[in-house]
C-alpha positions in Angstrom: -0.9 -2.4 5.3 -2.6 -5.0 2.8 -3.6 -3.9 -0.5 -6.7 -4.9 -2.1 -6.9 -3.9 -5.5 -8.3 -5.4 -8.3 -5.4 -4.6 -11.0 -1.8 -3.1 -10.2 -2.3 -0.9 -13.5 -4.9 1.2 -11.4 -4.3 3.2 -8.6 -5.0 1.8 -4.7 -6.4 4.9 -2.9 -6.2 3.6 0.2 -2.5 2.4 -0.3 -2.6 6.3 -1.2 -3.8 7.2 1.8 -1.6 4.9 3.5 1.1 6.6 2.7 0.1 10.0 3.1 -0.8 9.1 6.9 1.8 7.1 7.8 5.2 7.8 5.6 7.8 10.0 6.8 10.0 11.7 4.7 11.5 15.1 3.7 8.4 15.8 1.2 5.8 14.7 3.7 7.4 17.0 5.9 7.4 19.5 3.3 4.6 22.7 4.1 1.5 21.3 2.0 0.2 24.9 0.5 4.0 24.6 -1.2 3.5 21.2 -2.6 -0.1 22.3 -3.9 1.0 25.1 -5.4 3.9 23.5 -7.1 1.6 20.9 -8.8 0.4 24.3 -10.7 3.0 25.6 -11.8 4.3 21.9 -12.9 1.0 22.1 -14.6 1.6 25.2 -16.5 5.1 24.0 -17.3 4.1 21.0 -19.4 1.8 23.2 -20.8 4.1 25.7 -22.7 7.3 23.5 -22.9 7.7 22.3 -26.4 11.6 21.4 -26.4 12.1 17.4 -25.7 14.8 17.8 -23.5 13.4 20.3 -21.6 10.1 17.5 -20.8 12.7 14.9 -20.1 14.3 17.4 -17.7 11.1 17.8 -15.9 10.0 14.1 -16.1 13.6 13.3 -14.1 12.5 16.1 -11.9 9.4 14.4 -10.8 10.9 11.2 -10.6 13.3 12.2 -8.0 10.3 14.0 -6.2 8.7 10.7 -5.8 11.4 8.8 -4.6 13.0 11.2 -2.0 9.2 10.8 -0.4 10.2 7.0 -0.1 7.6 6.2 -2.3 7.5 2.6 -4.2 8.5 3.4 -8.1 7.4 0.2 -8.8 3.9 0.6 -8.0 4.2 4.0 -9.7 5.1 2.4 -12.9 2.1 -0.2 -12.7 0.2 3.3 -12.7 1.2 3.9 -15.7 -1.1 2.4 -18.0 -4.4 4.1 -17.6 -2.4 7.6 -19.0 -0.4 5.9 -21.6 -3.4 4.1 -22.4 -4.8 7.5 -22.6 -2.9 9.7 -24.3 -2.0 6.8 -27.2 -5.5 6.4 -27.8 -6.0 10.2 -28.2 -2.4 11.2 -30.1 -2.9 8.3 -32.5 -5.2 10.0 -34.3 -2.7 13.2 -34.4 0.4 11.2 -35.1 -0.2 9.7 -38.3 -1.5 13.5 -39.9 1.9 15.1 -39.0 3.9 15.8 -42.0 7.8 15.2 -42.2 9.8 12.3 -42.6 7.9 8.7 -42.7 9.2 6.0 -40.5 6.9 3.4 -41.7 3.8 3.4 -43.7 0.8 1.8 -45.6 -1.3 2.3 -48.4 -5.3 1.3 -47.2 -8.0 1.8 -49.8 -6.2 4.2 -51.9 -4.7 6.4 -49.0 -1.4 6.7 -47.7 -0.5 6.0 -44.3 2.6 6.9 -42.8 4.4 7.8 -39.1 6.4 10.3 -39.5 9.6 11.8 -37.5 7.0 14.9 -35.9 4.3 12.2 -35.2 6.4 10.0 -32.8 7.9 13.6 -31.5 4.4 14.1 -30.8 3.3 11.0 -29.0 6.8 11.0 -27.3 5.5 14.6 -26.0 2.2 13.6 -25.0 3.3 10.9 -22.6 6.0 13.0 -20.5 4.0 15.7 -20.2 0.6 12.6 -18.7 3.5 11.1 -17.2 5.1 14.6 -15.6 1.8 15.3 -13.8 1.0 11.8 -13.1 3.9 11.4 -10.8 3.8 14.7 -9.2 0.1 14.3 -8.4 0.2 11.1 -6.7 3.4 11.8 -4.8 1.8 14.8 -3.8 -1.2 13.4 -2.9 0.9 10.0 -1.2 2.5 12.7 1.1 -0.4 14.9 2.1 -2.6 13.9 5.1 -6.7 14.4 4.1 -7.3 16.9 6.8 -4.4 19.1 5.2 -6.0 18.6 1.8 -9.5 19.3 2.7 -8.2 22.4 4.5 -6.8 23.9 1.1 -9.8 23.2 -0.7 -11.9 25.0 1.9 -9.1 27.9 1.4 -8.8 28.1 -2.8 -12.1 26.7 -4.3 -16.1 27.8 -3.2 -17.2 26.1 -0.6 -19.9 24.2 -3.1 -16.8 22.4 -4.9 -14.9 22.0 -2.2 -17.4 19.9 -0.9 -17.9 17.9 -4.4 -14.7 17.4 -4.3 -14.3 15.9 -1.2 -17.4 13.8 -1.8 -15.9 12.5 -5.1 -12.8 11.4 -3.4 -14.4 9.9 -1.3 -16.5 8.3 -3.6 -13.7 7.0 -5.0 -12.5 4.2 -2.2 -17.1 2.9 -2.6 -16.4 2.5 -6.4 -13.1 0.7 -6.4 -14.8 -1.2 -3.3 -17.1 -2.6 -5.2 -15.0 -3.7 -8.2 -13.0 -5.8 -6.1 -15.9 -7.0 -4.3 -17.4 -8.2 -7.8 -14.1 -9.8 -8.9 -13.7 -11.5 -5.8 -17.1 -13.2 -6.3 -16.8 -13.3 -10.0 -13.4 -15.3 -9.3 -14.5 -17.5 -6.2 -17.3 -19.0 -8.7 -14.0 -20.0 -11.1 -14.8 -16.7 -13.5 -11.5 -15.9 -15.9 -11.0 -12.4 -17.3 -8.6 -14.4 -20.1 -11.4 -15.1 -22.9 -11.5 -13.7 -26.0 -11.8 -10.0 -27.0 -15.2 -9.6 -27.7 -16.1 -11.7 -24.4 -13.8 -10.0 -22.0 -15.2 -6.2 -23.3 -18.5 -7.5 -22.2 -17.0 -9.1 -18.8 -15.8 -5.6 -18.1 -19.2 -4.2 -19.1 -20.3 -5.9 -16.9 -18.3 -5.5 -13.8 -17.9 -1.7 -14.4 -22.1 -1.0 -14.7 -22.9 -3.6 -11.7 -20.0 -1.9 -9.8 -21.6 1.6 -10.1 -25.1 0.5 -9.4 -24.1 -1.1 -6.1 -21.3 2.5 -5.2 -24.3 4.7 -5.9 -26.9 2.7 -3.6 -23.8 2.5 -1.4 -23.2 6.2 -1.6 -26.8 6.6 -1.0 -26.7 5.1 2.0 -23.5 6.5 3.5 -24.9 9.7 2.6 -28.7 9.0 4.5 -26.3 8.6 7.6 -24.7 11.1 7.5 -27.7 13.5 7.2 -28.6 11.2 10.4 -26.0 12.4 12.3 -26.3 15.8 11.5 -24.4 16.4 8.2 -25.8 19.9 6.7 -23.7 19.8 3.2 -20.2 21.3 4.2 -17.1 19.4 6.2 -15.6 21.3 9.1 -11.8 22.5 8.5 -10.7 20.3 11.7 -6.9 21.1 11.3 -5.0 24.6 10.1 -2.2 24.5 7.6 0.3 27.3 8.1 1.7 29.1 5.0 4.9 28.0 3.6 8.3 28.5 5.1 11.1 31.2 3.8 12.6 28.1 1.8 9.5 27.4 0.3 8.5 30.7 -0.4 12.2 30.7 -2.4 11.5 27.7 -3.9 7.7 28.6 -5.2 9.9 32.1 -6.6 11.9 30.0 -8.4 9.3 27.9 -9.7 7.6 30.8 -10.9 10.9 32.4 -12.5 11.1 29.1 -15.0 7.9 29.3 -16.0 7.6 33.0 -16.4 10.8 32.4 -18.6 9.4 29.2 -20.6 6.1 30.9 -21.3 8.1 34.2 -22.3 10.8 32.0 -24.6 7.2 29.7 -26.2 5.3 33.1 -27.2 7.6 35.5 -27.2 11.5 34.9 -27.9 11.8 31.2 -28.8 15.8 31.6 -28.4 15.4 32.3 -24.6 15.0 28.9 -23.6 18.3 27.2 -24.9 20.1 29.7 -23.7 19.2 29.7 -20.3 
């Protein structure tokens, strides 16, 4: 398999789909409607946890996930950036209006600026929590063949966005096509990407509008054939996935039993939590 991606900070979808078609481990083996529901309730988790260590807990949690699928961590890191670069760009504005201790501060045109204690808390938070679902969604979608996925969405959403949804993804493999395909040109007539800030933004201006013009007209045409061959708006369900096993139907109960308990200990009885 030979990866052509433009950036190792962005995510290969066909290296995805690589592995999700070829790998073999427990966690591909795993029943797919178990995985899927999982990535809910991991969803809801990071939603009402609030103690650190209980984030950190979860974070491990996914971690090992991913590598027991035999899945590269290193790749996984590189995929990093675009929610770090994410959630600092949003929590930044958050982290410097939280009150508590200062760790370092300025004064700017009569106002003082400070990080406090809470603030990093907060950005700290932020980031396990993008991070949590980052790496539970990409190893579940690394170990999930395409026919088992489009045969959930067929099962759990309307058949209009199941079909959107399908069509976005793959939508996604034209778009991230046709940004390689304008960095490969842009580099084979000796372009650079290393120029100052105010030239590279418009470089990537660049690359990113010409690369959607040419995906759409690209989309368009995929799509004309399609409608050619006899395409009437929905995607046959070409495979069945049977429901989950005994020992995933214990493990979705158990799933459910920490989250019923950390939304119970965040609303209700904050004690509950450290001492279970």
């Amino acid at each position: 398999m030979s990866r052509r991606s433009y950036s190792k900070h962005i995510p290969d979808f066909r290296l995805v789909t690589y592995f999700a078609e070829s790998g073999d481990s427990p966690v591909h083996r795993m029943n797919p409607w178990t995985k899927a529901s999982l990535l809910l309730i991991v969803v809801g988790l990071v939603t009402v946890l609030t103690e650190l260590w209980a984030l950190v807990s979860l974070f491990v949690l996914t971690m090992a996930f991913y590598a027991i699928a035999k899945l590269p961590v290193r790749v996984l890191v590189g995929w990093w950036t675009l929610p770090i670069m994410f959630v600092l760009t949003l929590s930044v504005l958050f982290a410097f209006t939280e009150p508590g201790n200062q760790l370092a501060g300025i004064d700017l045109l009569g106002w003082r600026i400070a990080l406090t204690e809470n603030g990093l808390m907060l950005i700290v938070k932020l980031l396990l929590r993008a991070l949590v679902v980052v790496n539970y969604s990409l190893a579940l979608f690394m170990t999930t063949r395409y026919t088992s996925i489009a045969y959930i969405a067929f099962r759990t959403l309307p058949k209009t966005l199941a079909n959107m949804f399908l069509l976005s993804y793959r939508f996604m493999f034209e778009t991230t096509d046709e940004v390689s395909d304008v960095l490969d040109a842009m580099q084979a007539r000796s372009g650079s990407l290393a120029k100052g800030v105010t030239r590279q933004t418009r470089i990537f201006a660049g690359i990113v509008g010409i690369s959607f013009v040419h995906a759409f007209e690209r989309a368009e045409r995929i799509a004309k054939a399609m409608e050619a061959r006899g395409f009437a708006g929905e995607f046959p369900a070409v495979q069945k996935v049977p429901g989950p096993s005994s020992r995933g139907i214990a493990l979705l109960v158990l799933a459910s039993i920490a989250f019923a308990l950390a939304t119970y200990s965040r609303y209700f009885e904050e004690k509950l939590l450290m001492w279970w």
